[in-house]
C-alpha positions as CSV (number, residue, x, y, z in Angstrom):
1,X,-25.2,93.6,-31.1
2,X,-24.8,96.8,-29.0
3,X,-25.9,100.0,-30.1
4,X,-24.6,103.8,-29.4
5,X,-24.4,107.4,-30.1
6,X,-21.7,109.9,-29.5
7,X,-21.6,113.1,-29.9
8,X,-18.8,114.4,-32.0
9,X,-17.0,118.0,-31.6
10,X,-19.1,119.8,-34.7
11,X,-22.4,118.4,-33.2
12,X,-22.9,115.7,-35.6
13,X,-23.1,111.6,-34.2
14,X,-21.5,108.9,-34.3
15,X,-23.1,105.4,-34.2
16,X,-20.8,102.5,-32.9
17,X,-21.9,99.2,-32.9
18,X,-20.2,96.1,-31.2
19,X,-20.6,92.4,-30.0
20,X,-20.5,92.7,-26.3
21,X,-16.7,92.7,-24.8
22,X,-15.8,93.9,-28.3
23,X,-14.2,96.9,-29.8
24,X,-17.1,99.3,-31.2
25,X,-16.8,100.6,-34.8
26,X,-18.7,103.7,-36.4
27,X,-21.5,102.8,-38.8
28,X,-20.6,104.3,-42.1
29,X,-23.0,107.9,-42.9
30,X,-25.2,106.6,-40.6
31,X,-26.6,110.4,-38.8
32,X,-28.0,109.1,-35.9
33,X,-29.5,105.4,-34.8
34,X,-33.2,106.9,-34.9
35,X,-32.4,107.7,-38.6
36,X,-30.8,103.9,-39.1
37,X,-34.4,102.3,-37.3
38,X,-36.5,104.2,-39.4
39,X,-34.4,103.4,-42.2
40,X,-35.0,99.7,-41.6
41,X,-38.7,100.0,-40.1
42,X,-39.4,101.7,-43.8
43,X,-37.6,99.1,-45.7
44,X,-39.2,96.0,-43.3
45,X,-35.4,94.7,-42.9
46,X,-33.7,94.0,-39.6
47,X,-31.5,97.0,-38.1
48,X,-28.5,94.7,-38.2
49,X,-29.4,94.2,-42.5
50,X,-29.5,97.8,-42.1
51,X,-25.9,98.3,-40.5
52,X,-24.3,95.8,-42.4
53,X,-25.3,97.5,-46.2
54,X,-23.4,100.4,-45.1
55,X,-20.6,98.4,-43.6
56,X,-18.5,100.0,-40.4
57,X,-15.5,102.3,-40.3
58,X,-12.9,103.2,-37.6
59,X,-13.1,102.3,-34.4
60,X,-14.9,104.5,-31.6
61,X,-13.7,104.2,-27.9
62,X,-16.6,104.6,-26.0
63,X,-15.0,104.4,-22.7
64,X,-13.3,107.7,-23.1
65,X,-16.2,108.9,-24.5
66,X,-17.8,108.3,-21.7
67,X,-15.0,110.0,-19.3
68,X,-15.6,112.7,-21.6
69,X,-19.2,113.2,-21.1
70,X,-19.8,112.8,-24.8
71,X,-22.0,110.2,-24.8
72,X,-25.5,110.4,-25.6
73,X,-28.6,108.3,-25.0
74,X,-28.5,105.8,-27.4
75,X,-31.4,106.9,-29.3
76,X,-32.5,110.7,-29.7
77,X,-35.4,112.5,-31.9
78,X,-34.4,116.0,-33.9
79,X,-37.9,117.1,-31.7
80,X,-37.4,116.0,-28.9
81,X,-41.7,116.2,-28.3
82,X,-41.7,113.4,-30.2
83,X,-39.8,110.7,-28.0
84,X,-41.9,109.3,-25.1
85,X,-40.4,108.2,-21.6
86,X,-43.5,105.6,-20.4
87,X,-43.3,103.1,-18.4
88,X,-45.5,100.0,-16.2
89,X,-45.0,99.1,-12.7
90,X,-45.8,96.1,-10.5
91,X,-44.5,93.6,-13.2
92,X,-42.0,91.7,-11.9
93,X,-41.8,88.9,-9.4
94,X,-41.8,90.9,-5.6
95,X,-42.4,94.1,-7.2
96,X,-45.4,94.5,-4.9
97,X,-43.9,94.1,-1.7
98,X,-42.2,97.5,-1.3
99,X,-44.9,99.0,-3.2
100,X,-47.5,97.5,-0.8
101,X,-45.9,97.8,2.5
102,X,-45.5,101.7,1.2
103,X,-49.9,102.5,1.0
104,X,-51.1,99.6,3.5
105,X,-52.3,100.4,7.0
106,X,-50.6,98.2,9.4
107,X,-54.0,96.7,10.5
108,X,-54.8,95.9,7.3
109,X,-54.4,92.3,6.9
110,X,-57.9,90.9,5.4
111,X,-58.7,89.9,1.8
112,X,-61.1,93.1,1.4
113,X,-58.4,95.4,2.4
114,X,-55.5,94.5,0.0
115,X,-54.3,97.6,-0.9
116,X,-54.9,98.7,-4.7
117,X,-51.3,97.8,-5.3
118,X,-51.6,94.5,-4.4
119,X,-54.9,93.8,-5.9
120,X,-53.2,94.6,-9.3
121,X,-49.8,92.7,-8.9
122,X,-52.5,89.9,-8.3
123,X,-54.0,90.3,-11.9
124,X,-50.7,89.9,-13.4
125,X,-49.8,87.0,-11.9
126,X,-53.6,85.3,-13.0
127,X,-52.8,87.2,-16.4
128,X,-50.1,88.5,-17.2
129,X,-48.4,85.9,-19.6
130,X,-51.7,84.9,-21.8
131,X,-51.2,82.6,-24.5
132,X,-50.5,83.8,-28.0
133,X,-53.3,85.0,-29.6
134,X,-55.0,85.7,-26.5
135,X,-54.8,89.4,-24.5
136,X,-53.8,89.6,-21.1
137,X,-54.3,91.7,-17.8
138,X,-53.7,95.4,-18.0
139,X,-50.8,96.4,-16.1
140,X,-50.2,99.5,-14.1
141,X,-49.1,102.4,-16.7
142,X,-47.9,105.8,-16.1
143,X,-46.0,109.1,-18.2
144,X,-42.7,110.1,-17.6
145,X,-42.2,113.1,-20.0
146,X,-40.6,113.2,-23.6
147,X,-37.5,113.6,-25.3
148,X,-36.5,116.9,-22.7
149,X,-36.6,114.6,-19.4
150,X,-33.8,111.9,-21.3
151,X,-30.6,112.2,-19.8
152,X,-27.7,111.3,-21.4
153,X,-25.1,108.6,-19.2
154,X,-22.9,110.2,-17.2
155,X,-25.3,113.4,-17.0
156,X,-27.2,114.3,-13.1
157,X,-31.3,113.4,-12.6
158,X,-32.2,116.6,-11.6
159,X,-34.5,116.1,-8.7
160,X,-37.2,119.3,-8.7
161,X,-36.8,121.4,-5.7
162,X,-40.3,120.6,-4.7
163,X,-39.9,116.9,-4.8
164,X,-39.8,115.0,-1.5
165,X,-37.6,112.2,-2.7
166,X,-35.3,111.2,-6.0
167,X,-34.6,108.0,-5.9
168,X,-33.5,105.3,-8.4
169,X,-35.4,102.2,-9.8
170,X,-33.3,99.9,-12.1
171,X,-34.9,98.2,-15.0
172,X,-34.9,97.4,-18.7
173,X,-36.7,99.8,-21.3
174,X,-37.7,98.8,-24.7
175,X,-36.5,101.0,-27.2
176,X,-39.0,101.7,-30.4
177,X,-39.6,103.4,-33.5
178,X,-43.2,103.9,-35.3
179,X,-42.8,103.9,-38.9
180,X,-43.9,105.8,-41.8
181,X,-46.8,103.2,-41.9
182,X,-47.8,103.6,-37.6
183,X,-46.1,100.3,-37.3
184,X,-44.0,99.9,-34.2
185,X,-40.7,98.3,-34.7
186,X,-38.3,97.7,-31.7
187,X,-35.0,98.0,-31.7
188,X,-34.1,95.9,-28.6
189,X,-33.8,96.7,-24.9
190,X,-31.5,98.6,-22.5
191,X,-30.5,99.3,-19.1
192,X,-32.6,102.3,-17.5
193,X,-32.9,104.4,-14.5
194,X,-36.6,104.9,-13.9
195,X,-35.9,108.3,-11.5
196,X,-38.9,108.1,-9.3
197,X,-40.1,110.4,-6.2
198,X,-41.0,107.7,-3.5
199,X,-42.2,109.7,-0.5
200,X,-44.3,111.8,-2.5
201,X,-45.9,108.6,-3.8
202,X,-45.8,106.9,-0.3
203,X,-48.5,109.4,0.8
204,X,-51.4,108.6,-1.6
205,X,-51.1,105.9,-4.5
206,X,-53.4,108.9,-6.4
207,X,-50.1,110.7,-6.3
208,X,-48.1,107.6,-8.3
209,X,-48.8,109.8,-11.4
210,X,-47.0,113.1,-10.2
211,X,-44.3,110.9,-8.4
212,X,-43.2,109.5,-11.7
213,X,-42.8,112.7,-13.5
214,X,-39.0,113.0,-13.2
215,X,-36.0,112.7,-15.9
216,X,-35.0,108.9,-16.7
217,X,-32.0,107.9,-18.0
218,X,-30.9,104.9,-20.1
219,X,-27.8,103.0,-22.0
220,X,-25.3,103.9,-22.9
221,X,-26.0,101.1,-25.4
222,X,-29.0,99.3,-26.8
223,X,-29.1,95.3,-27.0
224,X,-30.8,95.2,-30.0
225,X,-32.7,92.4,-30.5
226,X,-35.0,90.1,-28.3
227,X,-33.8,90.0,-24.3
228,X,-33.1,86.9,-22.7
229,X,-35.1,85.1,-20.4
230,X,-32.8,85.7,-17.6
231,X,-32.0,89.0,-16.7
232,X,-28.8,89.5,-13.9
233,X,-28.0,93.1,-12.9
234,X,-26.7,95.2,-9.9
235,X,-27.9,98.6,-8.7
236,X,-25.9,100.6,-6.4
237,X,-25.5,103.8,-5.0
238,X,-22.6,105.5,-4.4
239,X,-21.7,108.6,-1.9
240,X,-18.5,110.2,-2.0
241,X,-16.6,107.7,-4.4
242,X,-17.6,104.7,-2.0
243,X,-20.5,102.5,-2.0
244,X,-23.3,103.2,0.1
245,X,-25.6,100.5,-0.9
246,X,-25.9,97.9,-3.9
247,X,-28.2,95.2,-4.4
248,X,-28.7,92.4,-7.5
249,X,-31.5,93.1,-9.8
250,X,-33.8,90.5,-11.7
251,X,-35.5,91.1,-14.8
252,X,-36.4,89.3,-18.6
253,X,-40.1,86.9,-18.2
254,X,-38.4,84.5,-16.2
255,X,-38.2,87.1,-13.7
256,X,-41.6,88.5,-14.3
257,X,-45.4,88.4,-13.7
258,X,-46.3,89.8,-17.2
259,X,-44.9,89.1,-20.5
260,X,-43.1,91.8,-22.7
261,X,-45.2,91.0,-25.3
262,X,-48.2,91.7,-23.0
263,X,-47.1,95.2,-21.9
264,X,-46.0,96.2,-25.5
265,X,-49.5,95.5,-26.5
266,X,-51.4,97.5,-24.0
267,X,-49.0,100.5,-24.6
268,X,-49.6,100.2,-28.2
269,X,-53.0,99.2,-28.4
270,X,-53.2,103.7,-28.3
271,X,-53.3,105.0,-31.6
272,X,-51.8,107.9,-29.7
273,X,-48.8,105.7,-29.5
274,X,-48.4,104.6,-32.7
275,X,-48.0,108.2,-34.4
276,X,-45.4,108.0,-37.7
277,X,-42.1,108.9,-36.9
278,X,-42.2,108.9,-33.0
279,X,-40.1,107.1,-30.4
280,X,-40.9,104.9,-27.6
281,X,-38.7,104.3,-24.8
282,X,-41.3,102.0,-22.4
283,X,-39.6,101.1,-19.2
284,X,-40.7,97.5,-17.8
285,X,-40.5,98.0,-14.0
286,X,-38.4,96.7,-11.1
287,X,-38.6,94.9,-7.2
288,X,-35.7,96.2,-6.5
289,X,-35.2,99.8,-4.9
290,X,-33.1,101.5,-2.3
291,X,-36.1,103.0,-0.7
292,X,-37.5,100.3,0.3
293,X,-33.8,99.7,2.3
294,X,-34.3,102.9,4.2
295,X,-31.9,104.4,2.0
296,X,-32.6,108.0,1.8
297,X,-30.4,109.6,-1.5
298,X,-28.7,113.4,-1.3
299,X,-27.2,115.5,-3.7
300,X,-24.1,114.1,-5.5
301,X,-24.6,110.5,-5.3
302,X,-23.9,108.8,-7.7
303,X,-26.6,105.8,-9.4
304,X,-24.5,103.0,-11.0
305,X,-26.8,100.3,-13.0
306,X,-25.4,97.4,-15.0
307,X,-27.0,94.5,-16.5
308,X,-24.9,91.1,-18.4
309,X,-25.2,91.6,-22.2
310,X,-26.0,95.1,-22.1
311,X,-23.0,96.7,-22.1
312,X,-21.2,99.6,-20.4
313,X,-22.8,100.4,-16.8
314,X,-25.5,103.5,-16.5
315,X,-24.0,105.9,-14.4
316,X,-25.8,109.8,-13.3
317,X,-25.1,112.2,-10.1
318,X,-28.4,113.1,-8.4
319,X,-28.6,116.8,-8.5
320,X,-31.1,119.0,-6.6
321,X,-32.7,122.0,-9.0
322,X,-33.2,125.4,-7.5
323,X,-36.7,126.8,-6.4
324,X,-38.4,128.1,-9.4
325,X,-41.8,130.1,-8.5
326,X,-44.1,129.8,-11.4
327,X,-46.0,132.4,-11.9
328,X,-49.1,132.3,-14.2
329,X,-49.7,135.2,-16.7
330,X,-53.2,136.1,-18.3
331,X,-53.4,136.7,-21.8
């Protein structure tokens, strides 16, 4: 089942659900698809017991929805503080070979001078997938912003004026509730953009943290349920209407060096993160980026990212913000 929101002309939203290749329908009275997951998180039923009580009404086009820039990210919070855009790097099979040729010195070849990068796509290889019961190897983490820095599909990444870079990193996010009880529930995964700044990380890994603090997007539907083993994708770039570069993407555990189940638990192991009523949208990481091509993005190309099984493609324009001086005031 795929999951949406659009955004109707008196404010309010539609949720459509649909099997993948199918027609979408609305989900009758539901407000919103964060009010239908805490709905079921509350009632411990499965979103899809959830949808089917209220049954489904007429049927909701999402392509032209999505020509007309009325689609929405496919789950949103009334305060937007309280939705969370996290996410862990170095997870997947190759992730570290961009990532590593990006802080190693080229005479650096020795076992005592692996880069810090390195050293920790190591650890999740050793232990990454633990067996159940057991807790495995913390992963690289880092903060994205809240509910402000989600961009709809269709809508441009706005790449700060002081950023060096804006470039794109395909991946899968799990999407999650917290419910009345502090008991995450997920609701399944989808397709993200995990809009990074690579030069400015490029210059010191100590900088990782201020690189990833950039808008994200995600959707325009979520798969809801489990993901498969095997994820197939594409990521591609494209510069006035043609494409400039595209490249296949691999995700799901098959494809990677931790678990899912590992990296939910160490982002939720933080009672921070299990506060009642919040969102989670926890992106899982990539090896695949157009930086590490030599592909250097401008304003007004386009980032195009589609995955099998997870509906329509994720599309945003890069945009470049204007200089904005802060100024500091004393009270």
């Amino acid at each position: 089942m795929l999951i949406s929101q659009v955004r109707n002309e008196d404010g309010s939203i539609t949720v459509a659900v649909r099997a993948a290749g199918e027609t979408a329908r609305a989900v009758n009275g539901a407000a919103s698809v964060y009010t239908l997951a805490m709905e079921a998180a509350n009632a411990g039923r499965s979103l899809k017991e959830t949808i089917e009580a209220r049954g489904l009404g007429a049927t909701v086009d999402l392509e032209q929805a999505y020509i007309d820039g009325r689609l929405l990210p496919p789950i949103t919070h009334a305060d937007p503080a309280h939705l969370h855009l996290t996410g862990t790097g170095l997870t997947h099979l190759g992730s570290a070979a961009t990532r590593d040729a990006m802080h190693k010195k080229a005479n650096e070849t020795a076992e005592e001078t692996l880069t810090d990068s390195m050293k920790m796509f190591r650890m999740g290889l050793e232990g990454g997938k633990p067996k159940q019961g057991e807790i495995g190897a913390q992963p690289e983490w880092f903060y994205k912003g809240n509910g402000t820095s989600a961009v709809a599909p269709g809508s441009a990444l706005v790449s700060p004026a002081f950023a060096e870079d804006g470039g794109e990193e395909p991946e899968m996010a799990g999407i999650y509730v917290i419910s009345d009880k502090g008991v995450p529930f997920r609701i399944g995964f989808a397709v993200a953009n995990e809009f990074s700044d690579h030069k400015t990380e490029r210059v010191n890994y100590l900088w990782l943290a201020h690189s990833k603090l950039r808008q994200a997007s995600f959707g325009p539907e979520i798969r809801v349920g489990a993901a498969p083993e095997d994820v197939r994708g594409t990521s591609r770039i494209l510069r006035g209407g043609k494409v400039l570069w595209e490249k296949p993407f691999l995700s799901g555990e098959a494809n990677m060096s931790h678990s899912f189940a590992n990296l939910e638990h160490h982002h939720f192991k933080y009672g921070l993160f299990r506060q009642p009523g919040d969102v989670h949208v926890h992106m899982f990481g990539t090896a695949t980026l157009s930086f590490g091509d030599g592909i250097r993005t401008e304003e007004g190309d386009v980032f195009e990212i589609e995955a099998a099984g997870f509906g329509l493609p994720l599309r945003n324009p890069l945009a470049i913000a204007a200089d904005e001086p802060v100024a500091i005031h004393q009270l």
